[in-house]
VOPAGU-2260 file (C-alpha; in pm, 1 decimal, decimal comma):
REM VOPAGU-2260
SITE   aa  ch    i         X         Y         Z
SITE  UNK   A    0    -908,1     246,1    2393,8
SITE  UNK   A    1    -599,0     473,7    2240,4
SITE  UNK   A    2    -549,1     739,0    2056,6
SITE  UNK   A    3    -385,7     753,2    1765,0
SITE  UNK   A    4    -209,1     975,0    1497,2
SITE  UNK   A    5    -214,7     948,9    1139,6
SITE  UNK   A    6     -36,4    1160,2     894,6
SITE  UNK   A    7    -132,8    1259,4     546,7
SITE  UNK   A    8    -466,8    1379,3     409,6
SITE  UNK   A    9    -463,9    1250,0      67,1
SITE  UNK   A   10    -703,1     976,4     -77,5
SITE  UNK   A   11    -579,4     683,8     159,0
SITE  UNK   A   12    -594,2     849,7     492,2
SITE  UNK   A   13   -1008,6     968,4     404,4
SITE  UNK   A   14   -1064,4     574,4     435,3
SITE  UNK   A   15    -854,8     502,1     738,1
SITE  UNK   A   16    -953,0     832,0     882,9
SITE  UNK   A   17   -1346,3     726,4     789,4
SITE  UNK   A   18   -1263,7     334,8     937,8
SITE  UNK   A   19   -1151,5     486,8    1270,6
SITE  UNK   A   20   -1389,0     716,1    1359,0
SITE  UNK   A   21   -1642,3     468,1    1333,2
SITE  UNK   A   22   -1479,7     237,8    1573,9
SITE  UNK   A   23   -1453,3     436,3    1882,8
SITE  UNK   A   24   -1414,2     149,4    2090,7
SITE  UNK   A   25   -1061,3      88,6    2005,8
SITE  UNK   A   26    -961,1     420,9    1873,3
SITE  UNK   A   27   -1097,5     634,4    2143,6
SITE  UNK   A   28    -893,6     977,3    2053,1
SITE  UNK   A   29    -797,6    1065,4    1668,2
SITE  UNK   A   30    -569,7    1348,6    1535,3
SITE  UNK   A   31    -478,7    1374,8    1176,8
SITE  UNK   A   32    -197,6    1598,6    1061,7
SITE  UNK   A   33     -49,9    1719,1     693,6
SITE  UNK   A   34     131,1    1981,2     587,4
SITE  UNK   A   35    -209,0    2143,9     464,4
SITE  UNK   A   36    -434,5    2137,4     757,6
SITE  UNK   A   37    -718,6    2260,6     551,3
SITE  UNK   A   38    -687,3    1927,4     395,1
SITE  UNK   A   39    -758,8    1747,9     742,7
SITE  UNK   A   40   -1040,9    1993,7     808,1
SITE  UNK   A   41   -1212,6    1903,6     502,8
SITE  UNK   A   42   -1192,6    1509,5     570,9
SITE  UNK   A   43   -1299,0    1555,7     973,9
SITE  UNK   A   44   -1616,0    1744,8     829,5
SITE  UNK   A   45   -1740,7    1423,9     667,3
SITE  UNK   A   46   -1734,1    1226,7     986,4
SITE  UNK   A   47   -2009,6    1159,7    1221,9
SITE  UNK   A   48   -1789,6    1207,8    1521,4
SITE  UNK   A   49   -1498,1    1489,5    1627,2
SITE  UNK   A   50   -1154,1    1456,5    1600,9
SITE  UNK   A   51    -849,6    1702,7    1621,1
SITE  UNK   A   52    -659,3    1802,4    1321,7
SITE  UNK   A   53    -289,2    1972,6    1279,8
SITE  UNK   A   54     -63,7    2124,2    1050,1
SITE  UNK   A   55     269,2    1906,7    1067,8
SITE  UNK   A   56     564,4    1915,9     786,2
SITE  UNK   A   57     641,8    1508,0     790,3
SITE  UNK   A   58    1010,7    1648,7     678,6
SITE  UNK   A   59    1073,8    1800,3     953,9
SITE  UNK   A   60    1179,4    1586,7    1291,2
SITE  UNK   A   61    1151,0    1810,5    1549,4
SITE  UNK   A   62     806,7    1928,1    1475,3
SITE  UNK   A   63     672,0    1585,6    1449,7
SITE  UNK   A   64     821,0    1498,7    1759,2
SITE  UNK   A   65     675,2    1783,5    1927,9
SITE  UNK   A   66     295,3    1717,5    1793,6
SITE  UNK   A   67     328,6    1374,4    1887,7
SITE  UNK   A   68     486,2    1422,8    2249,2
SITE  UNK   A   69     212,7    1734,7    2240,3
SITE  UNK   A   70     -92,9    1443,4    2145,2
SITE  UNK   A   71      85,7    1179,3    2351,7
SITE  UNK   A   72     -70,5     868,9    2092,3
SITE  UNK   A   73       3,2     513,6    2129,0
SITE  UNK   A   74      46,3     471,9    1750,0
SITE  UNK   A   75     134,8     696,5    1415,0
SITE  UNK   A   76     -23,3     572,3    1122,6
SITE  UNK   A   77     188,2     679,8     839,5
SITE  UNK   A   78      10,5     738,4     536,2
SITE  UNK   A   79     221,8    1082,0     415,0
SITE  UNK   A   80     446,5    1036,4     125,6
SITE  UNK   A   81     702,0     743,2     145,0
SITE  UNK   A   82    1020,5     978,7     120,4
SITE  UNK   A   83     879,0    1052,9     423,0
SITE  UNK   A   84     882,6     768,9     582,2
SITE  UNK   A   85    1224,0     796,1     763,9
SITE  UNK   A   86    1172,0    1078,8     924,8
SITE  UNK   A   87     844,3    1013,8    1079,2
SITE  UNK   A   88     973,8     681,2    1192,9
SITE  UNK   A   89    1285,8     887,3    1357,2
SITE  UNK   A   90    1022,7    1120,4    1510,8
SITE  UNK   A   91     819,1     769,7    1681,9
SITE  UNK   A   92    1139,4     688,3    1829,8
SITE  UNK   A   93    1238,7    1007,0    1996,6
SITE  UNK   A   94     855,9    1035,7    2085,2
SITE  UNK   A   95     855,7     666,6    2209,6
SITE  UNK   A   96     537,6     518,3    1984,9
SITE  UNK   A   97     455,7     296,0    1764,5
SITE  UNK   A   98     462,3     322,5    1398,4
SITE  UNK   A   99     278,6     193,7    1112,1
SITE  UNK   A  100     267,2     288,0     755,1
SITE  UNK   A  101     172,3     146,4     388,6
SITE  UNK   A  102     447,1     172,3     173,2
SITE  UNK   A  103     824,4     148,1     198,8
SITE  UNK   A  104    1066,9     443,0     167,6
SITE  UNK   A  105    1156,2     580,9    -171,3
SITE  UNK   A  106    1481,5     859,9    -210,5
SITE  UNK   A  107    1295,5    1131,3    -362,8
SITE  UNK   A  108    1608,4    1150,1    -604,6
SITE  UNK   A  109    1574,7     806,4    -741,9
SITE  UNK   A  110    1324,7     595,8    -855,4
SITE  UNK   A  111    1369,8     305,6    -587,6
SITE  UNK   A  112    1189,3     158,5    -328,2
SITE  UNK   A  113    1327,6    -141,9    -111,2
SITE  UNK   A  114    1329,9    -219,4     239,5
SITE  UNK   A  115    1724,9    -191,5     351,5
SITE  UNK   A  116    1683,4     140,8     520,2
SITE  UNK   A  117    1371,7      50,5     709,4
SITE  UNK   A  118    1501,9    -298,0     810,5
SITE  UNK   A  119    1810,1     -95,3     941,5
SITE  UNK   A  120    1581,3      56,3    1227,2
SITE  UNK   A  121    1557,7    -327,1    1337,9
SITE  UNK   A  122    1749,3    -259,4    1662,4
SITE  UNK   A  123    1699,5      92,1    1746,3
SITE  UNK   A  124    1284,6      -1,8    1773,6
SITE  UNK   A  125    1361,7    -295,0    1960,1
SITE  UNK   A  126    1575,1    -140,5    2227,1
SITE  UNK   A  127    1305,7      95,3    2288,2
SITE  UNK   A  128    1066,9    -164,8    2327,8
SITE  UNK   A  129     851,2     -46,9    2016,6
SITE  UNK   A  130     664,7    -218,6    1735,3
SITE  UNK   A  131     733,9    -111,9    1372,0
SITE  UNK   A  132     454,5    -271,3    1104,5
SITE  UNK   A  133     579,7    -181,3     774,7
SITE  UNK   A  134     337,1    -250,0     457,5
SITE  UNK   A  135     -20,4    -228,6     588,2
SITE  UNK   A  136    -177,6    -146,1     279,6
SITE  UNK   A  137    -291,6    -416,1      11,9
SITE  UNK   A  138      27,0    -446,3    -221,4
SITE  UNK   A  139     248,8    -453,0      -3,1
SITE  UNK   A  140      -2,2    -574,5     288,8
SITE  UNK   A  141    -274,2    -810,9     261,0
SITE  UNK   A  142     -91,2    -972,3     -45,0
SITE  UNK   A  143     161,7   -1089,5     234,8
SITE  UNK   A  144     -85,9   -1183,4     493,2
SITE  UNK   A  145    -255,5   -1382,6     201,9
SITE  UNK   A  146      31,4   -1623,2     177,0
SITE  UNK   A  147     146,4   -1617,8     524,2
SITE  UNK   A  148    -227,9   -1716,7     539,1
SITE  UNK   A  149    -184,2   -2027,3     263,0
SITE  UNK   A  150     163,4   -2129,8     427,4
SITE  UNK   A  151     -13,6   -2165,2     779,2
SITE  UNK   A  152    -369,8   -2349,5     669,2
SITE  UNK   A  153    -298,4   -2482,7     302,9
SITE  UNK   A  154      91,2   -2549,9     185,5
SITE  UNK   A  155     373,4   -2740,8     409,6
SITE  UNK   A  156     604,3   -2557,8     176,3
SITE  UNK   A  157     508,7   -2249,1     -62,8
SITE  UNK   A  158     746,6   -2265,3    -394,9
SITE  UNK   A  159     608,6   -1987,4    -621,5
SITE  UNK   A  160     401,8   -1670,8    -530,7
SITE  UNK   A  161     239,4   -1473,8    -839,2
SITE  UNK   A  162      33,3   -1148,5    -680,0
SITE  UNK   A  163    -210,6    -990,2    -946,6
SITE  UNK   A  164    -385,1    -659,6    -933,0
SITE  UNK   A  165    -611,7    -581,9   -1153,9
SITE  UNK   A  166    -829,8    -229,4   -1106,1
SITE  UNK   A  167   -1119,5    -255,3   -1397,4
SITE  UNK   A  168   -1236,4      50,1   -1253,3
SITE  UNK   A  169   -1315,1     355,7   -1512,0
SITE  UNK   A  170   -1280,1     709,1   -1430,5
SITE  UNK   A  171   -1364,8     858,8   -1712,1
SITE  UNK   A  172   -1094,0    1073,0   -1785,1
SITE  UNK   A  173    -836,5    1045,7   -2109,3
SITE  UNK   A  174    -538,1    1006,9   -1838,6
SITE  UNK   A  175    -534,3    1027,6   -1458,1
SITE  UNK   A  176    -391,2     781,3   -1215,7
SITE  UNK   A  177    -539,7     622,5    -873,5
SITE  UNK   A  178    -338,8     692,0    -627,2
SITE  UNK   A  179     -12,3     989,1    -552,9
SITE  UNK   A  180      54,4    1047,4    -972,0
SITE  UNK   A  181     414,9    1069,0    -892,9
SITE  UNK   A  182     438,6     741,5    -680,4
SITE  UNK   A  183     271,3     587,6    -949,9
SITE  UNK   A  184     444,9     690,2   -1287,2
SITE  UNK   A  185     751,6     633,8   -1072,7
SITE  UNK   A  186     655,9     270,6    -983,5
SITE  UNK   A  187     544,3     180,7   -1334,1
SITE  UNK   A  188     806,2     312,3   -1548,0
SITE  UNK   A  189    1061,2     120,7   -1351,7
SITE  UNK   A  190    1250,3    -186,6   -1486,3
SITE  UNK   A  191    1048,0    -497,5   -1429,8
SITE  UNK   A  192    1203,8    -733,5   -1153,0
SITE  UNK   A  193    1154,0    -997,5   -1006,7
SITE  UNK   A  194    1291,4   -1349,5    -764,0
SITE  UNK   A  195    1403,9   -1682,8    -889,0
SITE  UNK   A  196    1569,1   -1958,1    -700,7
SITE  UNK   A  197    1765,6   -1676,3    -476,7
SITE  UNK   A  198    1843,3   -1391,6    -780,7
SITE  UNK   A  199    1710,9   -1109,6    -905,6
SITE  UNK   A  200    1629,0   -1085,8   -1273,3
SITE  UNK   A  201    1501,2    -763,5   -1451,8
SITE  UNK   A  202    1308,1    -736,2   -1745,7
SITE  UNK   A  203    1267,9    -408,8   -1936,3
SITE  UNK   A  204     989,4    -193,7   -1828,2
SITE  UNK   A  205     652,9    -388,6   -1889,1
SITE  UNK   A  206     760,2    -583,9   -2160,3
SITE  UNK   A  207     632,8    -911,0   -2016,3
SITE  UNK   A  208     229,1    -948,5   -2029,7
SITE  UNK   A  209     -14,2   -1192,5   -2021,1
SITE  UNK   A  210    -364,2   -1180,2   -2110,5
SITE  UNK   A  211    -618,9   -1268,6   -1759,4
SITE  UNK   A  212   -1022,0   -1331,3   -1794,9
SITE  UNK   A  213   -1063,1   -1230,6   -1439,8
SITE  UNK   A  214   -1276,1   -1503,2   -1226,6
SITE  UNK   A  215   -1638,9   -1370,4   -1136,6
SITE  UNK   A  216   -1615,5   -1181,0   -1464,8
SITE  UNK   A  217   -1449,9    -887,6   -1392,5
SITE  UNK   A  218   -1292,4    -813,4   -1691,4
SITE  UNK   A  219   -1017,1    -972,6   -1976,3
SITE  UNK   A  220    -716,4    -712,8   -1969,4
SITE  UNK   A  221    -345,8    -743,6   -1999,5
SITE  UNK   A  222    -144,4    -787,1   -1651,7
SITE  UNK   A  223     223,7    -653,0   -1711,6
SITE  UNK   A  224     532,6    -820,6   -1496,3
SITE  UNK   A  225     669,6    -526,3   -1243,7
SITE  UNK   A  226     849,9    -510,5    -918,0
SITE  UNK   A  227     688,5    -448,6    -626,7
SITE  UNK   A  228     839,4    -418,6    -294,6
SITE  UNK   A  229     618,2    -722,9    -106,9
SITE  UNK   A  230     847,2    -945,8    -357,3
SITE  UNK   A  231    1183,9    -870,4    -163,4
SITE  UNK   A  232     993,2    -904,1     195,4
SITE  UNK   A  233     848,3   -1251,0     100,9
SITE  UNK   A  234    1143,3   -1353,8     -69,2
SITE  UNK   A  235    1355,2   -1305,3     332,2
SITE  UNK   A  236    1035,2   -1439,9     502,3
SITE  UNK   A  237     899,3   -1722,4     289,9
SITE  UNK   A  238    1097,0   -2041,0     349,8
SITE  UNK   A  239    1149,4   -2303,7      35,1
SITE  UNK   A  240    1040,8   -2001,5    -213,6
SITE  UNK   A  241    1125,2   -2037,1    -512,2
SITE  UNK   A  242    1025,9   -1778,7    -691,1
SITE  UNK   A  243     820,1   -1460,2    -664,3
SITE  UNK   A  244     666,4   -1203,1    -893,7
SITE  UNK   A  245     416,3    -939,5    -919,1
SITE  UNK   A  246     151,0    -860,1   -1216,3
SITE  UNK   A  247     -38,6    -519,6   -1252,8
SITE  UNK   A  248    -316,3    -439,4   -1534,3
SITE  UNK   A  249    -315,4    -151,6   -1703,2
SITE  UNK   A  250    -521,9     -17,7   -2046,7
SITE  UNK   A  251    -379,7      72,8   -2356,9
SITE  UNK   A  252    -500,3     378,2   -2335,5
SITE  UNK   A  253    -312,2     431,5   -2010,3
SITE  UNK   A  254      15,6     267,2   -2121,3
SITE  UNK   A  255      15,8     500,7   -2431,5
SITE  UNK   A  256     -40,0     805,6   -2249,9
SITE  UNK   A  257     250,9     721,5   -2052,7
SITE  UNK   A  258     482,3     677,6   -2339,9
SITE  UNK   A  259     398,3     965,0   -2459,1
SITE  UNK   A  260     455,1    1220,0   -2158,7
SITE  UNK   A  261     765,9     968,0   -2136,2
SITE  UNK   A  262     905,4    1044,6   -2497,5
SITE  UNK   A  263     826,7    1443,4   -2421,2
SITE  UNK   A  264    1058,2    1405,3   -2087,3
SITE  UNK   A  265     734,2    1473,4   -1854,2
SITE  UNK   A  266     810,6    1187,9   -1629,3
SITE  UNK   A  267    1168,4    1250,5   -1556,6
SITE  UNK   A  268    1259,6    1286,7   -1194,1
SITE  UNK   A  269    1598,5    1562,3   -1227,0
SITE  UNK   A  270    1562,4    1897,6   -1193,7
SITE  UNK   A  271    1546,3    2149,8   -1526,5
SITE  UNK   A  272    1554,6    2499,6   -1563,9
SITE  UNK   A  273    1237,0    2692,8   -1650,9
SITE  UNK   A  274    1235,8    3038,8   -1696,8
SITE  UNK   A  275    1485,7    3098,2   -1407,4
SITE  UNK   A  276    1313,4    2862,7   -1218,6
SITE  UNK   A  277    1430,0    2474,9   -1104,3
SITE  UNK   A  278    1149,3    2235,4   -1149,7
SITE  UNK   A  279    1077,3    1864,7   -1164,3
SITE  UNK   A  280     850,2    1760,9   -1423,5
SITE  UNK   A  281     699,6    1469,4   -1323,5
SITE  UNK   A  282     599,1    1730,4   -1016,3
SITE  UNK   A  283     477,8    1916,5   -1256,1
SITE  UNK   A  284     271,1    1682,7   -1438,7
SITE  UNK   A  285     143,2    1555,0   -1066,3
SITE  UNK   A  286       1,6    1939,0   -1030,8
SITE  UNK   A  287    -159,6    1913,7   -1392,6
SITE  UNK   A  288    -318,0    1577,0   -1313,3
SITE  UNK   A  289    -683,0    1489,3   -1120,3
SITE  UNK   A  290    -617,6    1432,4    -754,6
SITE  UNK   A  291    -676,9    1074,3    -670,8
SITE  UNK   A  292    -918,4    1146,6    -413,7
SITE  UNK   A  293   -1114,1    1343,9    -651,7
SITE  UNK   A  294   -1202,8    1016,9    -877,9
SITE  UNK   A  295   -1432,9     858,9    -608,8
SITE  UNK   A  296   -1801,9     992,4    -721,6
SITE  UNK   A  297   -1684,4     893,1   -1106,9
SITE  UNK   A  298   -1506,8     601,3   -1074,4
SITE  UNK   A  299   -1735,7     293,7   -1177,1
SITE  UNK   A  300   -1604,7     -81,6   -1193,2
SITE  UNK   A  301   -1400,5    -301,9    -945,2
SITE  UNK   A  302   -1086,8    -452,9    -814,9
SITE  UNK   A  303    -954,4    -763,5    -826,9
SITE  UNK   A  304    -654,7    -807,9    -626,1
SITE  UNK   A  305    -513,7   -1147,8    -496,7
SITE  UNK   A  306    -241,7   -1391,6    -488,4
SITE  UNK   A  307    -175,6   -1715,9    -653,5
SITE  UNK   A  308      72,5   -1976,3    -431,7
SITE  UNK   A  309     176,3   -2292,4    -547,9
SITE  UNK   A  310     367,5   -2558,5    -334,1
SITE  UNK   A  311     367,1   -2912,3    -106,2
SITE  UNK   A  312     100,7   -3001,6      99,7
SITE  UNK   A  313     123,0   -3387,5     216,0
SITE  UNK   A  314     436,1   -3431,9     -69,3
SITE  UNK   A  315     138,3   -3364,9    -324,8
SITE  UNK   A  316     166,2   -3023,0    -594,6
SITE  UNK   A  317     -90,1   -2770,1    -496,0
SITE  UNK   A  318    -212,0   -2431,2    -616,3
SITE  UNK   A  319    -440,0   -2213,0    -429,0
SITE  UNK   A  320    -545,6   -1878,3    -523,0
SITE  UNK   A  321    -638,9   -1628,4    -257,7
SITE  UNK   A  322    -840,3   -1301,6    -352,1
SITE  UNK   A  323   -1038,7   -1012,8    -289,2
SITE  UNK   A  324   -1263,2    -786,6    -537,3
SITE  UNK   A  325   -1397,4    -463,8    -403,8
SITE  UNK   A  326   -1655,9    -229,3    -608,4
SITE  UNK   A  327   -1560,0     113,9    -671,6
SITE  UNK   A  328   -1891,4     286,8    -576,4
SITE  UNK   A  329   -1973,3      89,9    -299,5
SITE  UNK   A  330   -1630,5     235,7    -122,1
SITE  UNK   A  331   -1755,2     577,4    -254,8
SITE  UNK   A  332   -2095,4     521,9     -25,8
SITE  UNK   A  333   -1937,8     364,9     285,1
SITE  UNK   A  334   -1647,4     616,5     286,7
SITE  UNK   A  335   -1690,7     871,5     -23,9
SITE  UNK   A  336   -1367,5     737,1    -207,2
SITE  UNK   A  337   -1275,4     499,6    -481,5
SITE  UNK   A  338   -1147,8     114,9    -416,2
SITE  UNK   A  339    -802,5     176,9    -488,0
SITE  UNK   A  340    -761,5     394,9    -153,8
SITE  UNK   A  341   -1019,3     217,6      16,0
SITE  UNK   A  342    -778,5    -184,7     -53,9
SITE  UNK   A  343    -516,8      11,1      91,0
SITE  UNK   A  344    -656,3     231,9     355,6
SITE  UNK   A  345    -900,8     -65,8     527,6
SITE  UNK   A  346    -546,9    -303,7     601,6
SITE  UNK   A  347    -400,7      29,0     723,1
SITE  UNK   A  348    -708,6      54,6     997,8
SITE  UNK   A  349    -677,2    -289,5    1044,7
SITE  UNK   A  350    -279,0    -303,9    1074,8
SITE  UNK   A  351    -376,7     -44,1    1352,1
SITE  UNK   A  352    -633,6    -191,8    1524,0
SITE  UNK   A  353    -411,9    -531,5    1536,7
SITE  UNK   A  354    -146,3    -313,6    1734,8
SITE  UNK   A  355    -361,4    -177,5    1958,4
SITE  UNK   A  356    -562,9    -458,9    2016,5
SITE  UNK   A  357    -196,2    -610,0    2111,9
SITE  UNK   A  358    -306,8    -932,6    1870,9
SITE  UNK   A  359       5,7    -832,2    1689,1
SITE  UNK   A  360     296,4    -731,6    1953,0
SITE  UNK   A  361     680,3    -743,4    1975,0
SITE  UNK   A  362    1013,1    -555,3    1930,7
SITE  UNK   A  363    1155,3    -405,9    1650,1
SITE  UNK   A  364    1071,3    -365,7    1252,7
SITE  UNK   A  365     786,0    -597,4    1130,1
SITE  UNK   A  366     672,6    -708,1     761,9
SITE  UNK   A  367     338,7    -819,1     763,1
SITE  UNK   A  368     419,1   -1184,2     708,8
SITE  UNK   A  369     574,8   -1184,3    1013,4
SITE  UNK   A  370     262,9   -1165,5    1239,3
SITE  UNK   A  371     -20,6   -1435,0    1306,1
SITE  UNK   A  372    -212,8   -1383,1     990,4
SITE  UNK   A  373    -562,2   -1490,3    1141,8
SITE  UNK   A  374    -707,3   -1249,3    1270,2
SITE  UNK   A  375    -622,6    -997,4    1020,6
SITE  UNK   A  376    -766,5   -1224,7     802,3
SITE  UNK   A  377   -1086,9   -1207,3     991,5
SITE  UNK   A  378   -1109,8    -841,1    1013,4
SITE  UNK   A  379   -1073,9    -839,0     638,3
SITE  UNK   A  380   -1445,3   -1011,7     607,1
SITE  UNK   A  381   -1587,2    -792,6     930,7
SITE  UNK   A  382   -1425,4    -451,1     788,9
SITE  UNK   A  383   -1471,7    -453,3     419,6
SITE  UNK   A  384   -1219,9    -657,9     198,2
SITE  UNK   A  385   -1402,9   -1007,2     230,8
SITE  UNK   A  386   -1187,6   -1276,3      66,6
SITE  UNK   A  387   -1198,8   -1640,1     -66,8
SITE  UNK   A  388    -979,4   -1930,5    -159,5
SITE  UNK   A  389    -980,5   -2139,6    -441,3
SITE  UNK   A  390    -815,3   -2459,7    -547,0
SITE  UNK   A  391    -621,2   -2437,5    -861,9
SITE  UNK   A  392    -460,1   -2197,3   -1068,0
SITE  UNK   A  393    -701,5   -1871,1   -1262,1
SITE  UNK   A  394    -413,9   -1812,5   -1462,7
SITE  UNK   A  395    -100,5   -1984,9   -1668,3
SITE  UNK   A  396     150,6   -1757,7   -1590,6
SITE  UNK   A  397     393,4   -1958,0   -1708,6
């Protein structure tokens, strides 16, 4: 039994506040913190069971230090904003815990995410004697464990890694986006990218597609070649790779919306002046758009979210394909929010419960493929995000 401290209140942290509270057992004391601690009131008044709640700006060092050292957890669960992530993982070490988070830190002045400046904490977490899980979410997250998973009971070697997520959920609105707007727009208006044979190439943004019927009929859309961050992880952690990429669906009535608050400068990330006043508009847009974890009671469909590995098993060519679907209002029942915050607020819990369960443990900075995949994978089934393997590829991808 621990306690533990996550920070954020947005659509994620409902479901890994919601997976926690019902496990009691392991997570014995729970605070959540935000800068807006009506938001954390709000999400602790749909649980069954009490927890503490605090206003905390993730910004700011010294007050996170000082509500941790005040709680005295055994793990943060970051699940604030990633250009947050460095400071919160500055406050863990000056609080001596452990930290944990889903997505890798992003300058709020440019539009990249990569893992350099967390990797750089290697040393300072391992001379404290602390653990570090970076990722815990699906993409980056359980896509990793997935082929750490293959590598360890399928392939002697793994040569190519595609990861496809596909959300055939529908909202029912002209434009809105699952998960932090500006995170996303961000994300998918960057240049495509991905790793071949120990480069980096880059396409222009989403200007390579293919066209994926879904297994277990889930749908027919486009998937669109981007970067994710998993692909740079894998690509230091994967021995005899040889190449990696990620694919991400997305509706034409989506990508046009897009180009269109594109073309009108709505997505740009620089300051501009208006009426006396600095502004961001892509922050602006962001305050315009449906909050994320407002789209759970409307959002009808599922996800379809997995990884397909090809490689040597034996000296003999294999694919395998490793994936998970998850209904949209079946997450709203269990947890009252949609399956894009639920795939990445479950491995989040579980990431968690691994630590404290001490079936993940060590020193230092940790990318999901690192640790025993096992029995993550097992928690997957027991906790919501049940999986399966086939043999062969679902998709030419060329």
């Amino acid at each position: 039994m621990a306690k533990v401290l996550i920070i954020g209140a947005g659509g994620v942290s409902g479901v890994v506040v919601h997976k926690c509270a019902a496990l009691p057992e392991v997570f014995s004391e729970i605070m959540l913190a935000s800068r807006t601690k009506e938001k954390c009131d709000a999400i602790a008044a749909q649980l069954s069971r009490p927890i503490q709640t605090a206003q905390v700006d993730a910004d700011n060092v010294p007050e996170l230090v000082a509500l941790i050292k005040s709680f005295g957890p055994e793990l943060v669960i970051n699940v604030a904003l990633p250009y947050q992530d460095l400071h919160i993982m500055d406050a863990c070490l000056e609080a001596g815990v452990h930290y944990l988070d889903t997505a890798n830190y992003e300058p709020p002045d440019t539009a990249k995410f990569e893992y350099k400046w967390q990797w750089a904490y290697q040393d300072r977490f391992k001379n404290a004697g602390l653990m570090a899980v970076l990722g815990s979410g699906f993409d980056p997250g359980v896509t990793s464990v997935f082929c750490h998973y293959i590598q360890k009971h399928y392939l002697d070697e793994i040569h190519t890694i595609d990861i496809i997520d596909v959300n055939a959920g529908d909202h029912g609105y002209p434009f809105a986006t699952n998960f932090n707007p500006e995170i996303n727009i961000r994300e998918v208006t960057a240049k495509g990218r991905y790793w071949q044979e120990g480069e980096w190439i880059e396409t222009a943004p989403l200007s390579v597609k293919h066209r994926f019927e879904v297994p277990e009929n889930i749908a027919t859309p486009n998937i669109y070649l981007m970067y994710h961050e998993e692909l740079e992880s894998l690509a230091k952690h994967i021995p005899h790779l040889k190449r990696a990429r990620f694919w991400m669906s997305f509706g034409d009535s989506y990508l046009k919306h897009l180009e269109v608050l594109g073309n009108v400068g709505m997505t740009r990330i620089d300051e501009v002046e208006f009426q006396g006043q600095k502004i961001i508009p892509l922050q602006f847009l962001r305050a315009l758009l449906p909050d994320p974890a407002s789209l759970g009671p409307r959002t009808k469909g599922k996800t379809w979210i997995g990884c397909q590995v090809t490689g040597l098993k034996d000296g003999e060519q294999k694919t395998y394909v490793i994936y998970n679907i998850c209904d949209h209002q079946e997450c709203y029942r269990e947890v009252q929010s949609q399956a894009i915050s639920y795939t990445t607020g479950v491995p989040a819990f579980i990431g968690a419960k691994m630590v404290l369960e001490q079936k993940w443990s060590g020193t230092g900075v940790f990318n999901m493929e690192q640790l025993d995949p096992d029995p993550f994978m097992e928690d997957l089934n027991s906790y919501g995000l049940p999986w399966k393997v086939v043999e062969g590829p679902v998709i030419d991808l060329g």
